[in-house]
N, C-alpha and C positions, 0 to 999 in steps of 0.2 A: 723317670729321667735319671741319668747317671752323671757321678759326677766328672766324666768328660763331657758328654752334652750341657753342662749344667756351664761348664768353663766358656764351653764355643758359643754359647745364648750371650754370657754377660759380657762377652769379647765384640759380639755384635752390636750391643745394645750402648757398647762405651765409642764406637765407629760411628755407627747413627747418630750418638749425643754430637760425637766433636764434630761432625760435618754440617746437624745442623746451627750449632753455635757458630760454626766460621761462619754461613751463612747468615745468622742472626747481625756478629759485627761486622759481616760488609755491606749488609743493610744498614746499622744504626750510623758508617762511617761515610756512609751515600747521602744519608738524609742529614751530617749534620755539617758535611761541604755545602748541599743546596743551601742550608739555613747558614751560612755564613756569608752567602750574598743574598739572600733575601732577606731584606729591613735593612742593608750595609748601604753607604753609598757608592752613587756610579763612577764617581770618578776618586782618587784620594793621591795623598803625595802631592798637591795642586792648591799654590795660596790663590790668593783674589792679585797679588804683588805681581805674580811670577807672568801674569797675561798680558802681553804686550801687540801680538797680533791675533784678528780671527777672522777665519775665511769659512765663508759658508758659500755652497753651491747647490745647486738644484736642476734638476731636466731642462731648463730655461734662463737660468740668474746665477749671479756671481757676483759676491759681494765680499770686501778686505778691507776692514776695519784696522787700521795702525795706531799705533799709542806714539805722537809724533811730538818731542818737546814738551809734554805734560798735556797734549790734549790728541784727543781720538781722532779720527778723519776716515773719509769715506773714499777709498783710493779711484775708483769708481766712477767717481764722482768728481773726479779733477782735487782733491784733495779737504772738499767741503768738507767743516766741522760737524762732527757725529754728534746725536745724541747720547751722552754720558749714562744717564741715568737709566735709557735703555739696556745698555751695553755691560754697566755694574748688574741690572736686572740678571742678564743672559748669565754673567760670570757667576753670579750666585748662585742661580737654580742649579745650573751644572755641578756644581761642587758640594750644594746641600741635596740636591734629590734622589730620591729613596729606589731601589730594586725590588719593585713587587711581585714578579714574577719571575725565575731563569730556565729555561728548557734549550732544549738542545734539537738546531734547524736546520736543515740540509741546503746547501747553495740552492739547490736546485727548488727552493722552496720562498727565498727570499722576495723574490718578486712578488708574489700573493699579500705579502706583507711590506709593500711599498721597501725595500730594502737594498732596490740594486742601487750602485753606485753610480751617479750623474757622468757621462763621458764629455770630457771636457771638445770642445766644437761643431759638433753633433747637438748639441741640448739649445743651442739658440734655434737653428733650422725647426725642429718642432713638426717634420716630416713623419714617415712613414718607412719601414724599411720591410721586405717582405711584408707588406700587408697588416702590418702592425703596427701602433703608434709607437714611434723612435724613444721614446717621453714613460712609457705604462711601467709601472711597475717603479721606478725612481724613487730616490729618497732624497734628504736633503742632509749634505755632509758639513760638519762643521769641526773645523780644526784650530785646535789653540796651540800659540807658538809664544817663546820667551821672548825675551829684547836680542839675544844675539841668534836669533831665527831656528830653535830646535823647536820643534814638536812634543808638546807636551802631553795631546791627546787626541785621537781622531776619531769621532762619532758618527754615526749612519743614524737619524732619526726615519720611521718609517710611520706607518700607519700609524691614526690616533685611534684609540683604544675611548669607549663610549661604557656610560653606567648609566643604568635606565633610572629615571625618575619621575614617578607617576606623580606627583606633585608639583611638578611643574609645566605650565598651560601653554608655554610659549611653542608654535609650533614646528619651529625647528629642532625640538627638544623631543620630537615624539621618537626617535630614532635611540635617544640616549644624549648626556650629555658629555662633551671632551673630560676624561679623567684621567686619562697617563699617554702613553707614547711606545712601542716597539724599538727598540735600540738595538744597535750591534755596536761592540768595541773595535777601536784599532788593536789587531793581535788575536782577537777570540771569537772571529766570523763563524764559530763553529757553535754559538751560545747568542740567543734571543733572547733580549730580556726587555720586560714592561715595566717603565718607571712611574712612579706616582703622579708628575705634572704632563700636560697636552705636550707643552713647551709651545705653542701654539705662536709665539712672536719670533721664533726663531728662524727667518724666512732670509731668501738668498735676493731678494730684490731692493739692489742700491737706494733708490726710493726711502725704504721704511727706515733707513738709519741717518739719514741728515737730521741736524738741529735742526727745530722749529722755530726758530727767533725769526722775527720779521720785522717788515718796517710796521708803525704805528701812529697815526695822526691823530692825536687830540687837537681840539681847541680849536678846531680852523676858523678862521676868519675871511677868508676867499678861496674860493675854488675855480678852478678855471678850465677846459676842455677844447682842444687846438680842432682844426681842422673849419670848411665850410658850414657843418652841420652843427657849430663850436657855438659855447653859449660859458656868462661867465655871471658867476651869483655871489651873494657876501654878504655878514652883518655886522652890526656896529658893535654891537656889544655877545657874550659868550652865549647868552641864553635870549639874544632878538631876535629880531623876525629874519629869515632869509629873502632875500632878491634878486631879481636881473640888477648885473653893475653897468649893463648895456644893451639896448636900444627895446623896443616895445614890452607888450604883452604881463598877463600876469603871472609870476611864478605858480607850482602847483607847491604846499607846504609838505604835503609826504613824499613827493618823489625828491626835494632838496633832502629833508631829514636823512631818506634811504642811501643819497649819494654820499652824507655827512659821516652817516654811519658806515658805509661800507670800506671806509679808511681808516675807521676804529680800530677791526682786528681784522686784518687779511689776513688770509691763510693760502699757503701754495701747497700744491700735489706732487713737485719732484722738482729737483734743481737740474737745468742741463748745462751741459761740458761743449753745445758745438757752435765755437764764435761765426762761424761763416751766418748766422741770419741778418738780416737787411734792417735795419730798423726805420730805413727812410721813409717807409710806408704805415709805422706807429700811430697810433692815437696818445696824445699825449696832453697830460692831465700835469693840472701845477697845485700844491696846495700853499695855501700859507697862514701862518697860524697866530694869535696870539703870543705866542712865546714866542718868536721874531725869527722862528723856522721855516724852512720852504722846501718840498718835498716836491720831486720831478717825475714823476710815474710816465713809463712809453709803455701802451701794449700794444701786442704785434700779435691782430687776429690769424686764428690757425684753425685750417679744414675743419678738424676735431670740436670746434667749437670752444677750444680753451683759447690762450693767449699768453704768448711769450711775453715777459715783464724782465724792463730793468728797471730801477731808480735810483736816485741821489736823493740828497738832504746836504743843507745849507744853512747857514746862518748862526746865531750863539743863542743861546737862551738869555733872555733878561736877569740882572740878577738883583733888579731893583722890583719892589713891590709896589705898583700901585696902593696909597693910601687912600681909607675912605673920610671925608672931612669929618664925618660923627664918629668915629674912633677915637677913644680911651688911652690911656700913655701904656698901660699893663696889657687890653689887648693889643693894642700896634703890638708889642714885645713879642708875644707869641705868637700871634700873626709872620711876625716877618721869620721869627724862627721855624715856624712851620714851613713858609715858602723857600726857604732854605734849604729845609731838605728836601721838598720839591724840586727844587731846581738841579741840585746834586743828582736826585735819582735820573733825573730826564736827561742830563751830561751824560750819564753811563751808557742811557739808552741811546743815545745819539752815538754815542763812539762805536756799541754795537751793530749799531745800525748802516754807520757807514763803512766797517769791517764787511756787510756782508754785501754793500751796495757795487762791490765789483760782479757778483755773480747775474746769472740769468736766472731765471722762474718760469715755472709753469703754473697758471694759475687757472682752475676752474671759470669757465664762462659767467656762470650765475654768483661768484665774487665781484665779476667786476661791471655785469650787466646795468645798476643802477648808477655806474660813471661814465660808460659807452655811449650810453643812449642819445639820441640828440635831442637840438632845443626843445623841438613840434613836441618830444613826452615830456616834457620838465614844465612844458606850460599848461595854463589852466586853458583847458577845450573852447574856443568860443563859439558864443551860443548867438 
């Protein structure tokens, strides 16, 4: 070899080097953009402060949360009070959860990936368009807004993402169990990315965001249930026997308890917004308690088998203590201090309670089945 070939070999050989070293750093500047949103979070530049409205939608639902006067509200909803701590739940995950995956997905690919965007008018109907469900492919959108109504960020959740876990027997867990979520950003539809949580509460149906607060009847002392089929029982003391207050037959002691109990903790499945229902045709239920309160329950049986609910509550709580004659000067002290702040607590709950006693309910059948019922099941069968 001469030394001009010898020139044009190492002339080659420094072309080869530098082409594949470019290549080397547009590799290593490929992989260390991915890794600067992978383990980064999904959203940033966003306090817990700065969230003042959230609207999430879905192929079906539409729900808009406002931060009204220092308290959340379900617009939805005719303005019912949200649940809070839901709502802090949602804001947090958003703002702390992790990017554990980013790749890069073609429109034409979103749908696979639950990804399209819900069409607002279109998504209640729940039809068919071309032979295809109106609904397939939808994701559920959620958007957070400041107090003077800017957009702070706009999310597409899509398909939940599943990790198998052979250790666990439950069998809807044979599948995998929820472990992150498919996202698209507002601005970066051109970038699928899978976050660490399901987000699995993040759902567009008004429903799952009202307060839970309800009414609540301790201590009753009579109960009473309107109507021909109407029947009315009571005791003298907190823990005696239950009775008919009127005319034959023997009570049954569990179906009173069941009715006793079923005022304890009611629970309702959704508040509704539509005044036009009739409540002349109500069954209507009176309690009254111990504590010198009196609770007005109407339900308004419905096809479905549930039952539209209003009520009131009336009365003051006692704020004197029945004394026991065998009582001590040092217990009565603590005694009555105690009852004190019993009494306080039950004020609060009364004031709640009658805050929410302007709304309507819907209440599950099988809540309010053991106060429906008529006399013929409340009495003991004669034999």
């Amino acid at each position: 070899m001469n030394r001009k070939q010898f020139l044009w070999l190492m002339l080659l050989v420094v072309v080869m080097g530098g082409a594949g070293l470019g290549v080397f750093w547009k590799d290593i500047t490929a992989y260390r953009d991915s890794g600067a949103k992978i383990g980064a979070q999904l959203l940033t530049g966003i306090r817990v402060s700065d969230v003042a409205k959230i609207r999430l939608q879905d192929a079906r639902d539409e729900t808009t949360l406002v931060l009204k006067d220092k308290f959340w509200r379900v617009e939805q909803r005719g303005g019912y009070p949200a649940d809070f701590g839901q709502i802090s739940g949602l804001i947090l995950k958003l703002l702390d959860v992790k990017v554990l995956q980013s790749e890069t997905v073609g429109a034409s690919l979103h749908g696979r990936l639950n990804l399209l965007a819900p069409v607002k008018g279109d998504s209640k109907a729940g039809g068919k368009a071309d032979g295809k469900d109106a609904t397939e492919g939808t994701g559920t959108q959620i958007e957070l807004f400041d107090a003077s109504g800017k957009r702070l960020a706009g999310i597409m959740l899509g398909k939940v993402s599943l990790k198998k876990d052979p250790l666990n027997p439950l069998p809807n867990a044979r599948d995998g169990v929820p472990a992150g979520r498919h996202v698209l950003l507002a601005g970066r539809e051109d970038r699928v990315v899978v976050v660490g949580d399901p987000l699995e509460k993040a759902v567009a149906t008004p429903g799952a965001w009202v307060a839970r607060d309800f009414f609540k009847v301790e201590r009753i002392r009579a109960l009473r249930r309107s109507g021909a089929d109407g029947w009315q029982i009571g005791r003298d003391e907190e823990w005696g026997q239950w009775k008919f207050l009127a005319g034959g037959g023997m009570l049954n002691p569990s179906a009173a308890v069941a009715a006793n109990n079923a005022l304890g903790s009611p629970e309702f499945t959704d508040v509704v917004v539509d005044d036009s229902m009739d409540f002349a045709k109500a069954i209507e239920l009176t309690a009254d308690t111990f504590d010198g309160l009196t609770y007005r329950i109407r339900a308004l049986p419905q096809a479905t088998g549930d039952y539209l609910v209003k009520f009131a509550v009336s009365g003051t709580p006692s704020k004197t203590r029945k004394r026991d004659a065998k009582e001590k000067a040092d217990e009565s002290a603590k005694l009555d201090q105690e009852y004190a702040e019993t009494v306080k607590r039950l004020e609060a709950r009364v004031l709640v309670e009658q805050a929410r006693s302007q709304w309507t309910y819907r209440v599950a059948g099988k809540v309010l089945e053991p106060l429906v019922r008529g006399r013929d099941l409340l009495a003991v069968p004669a034999r």
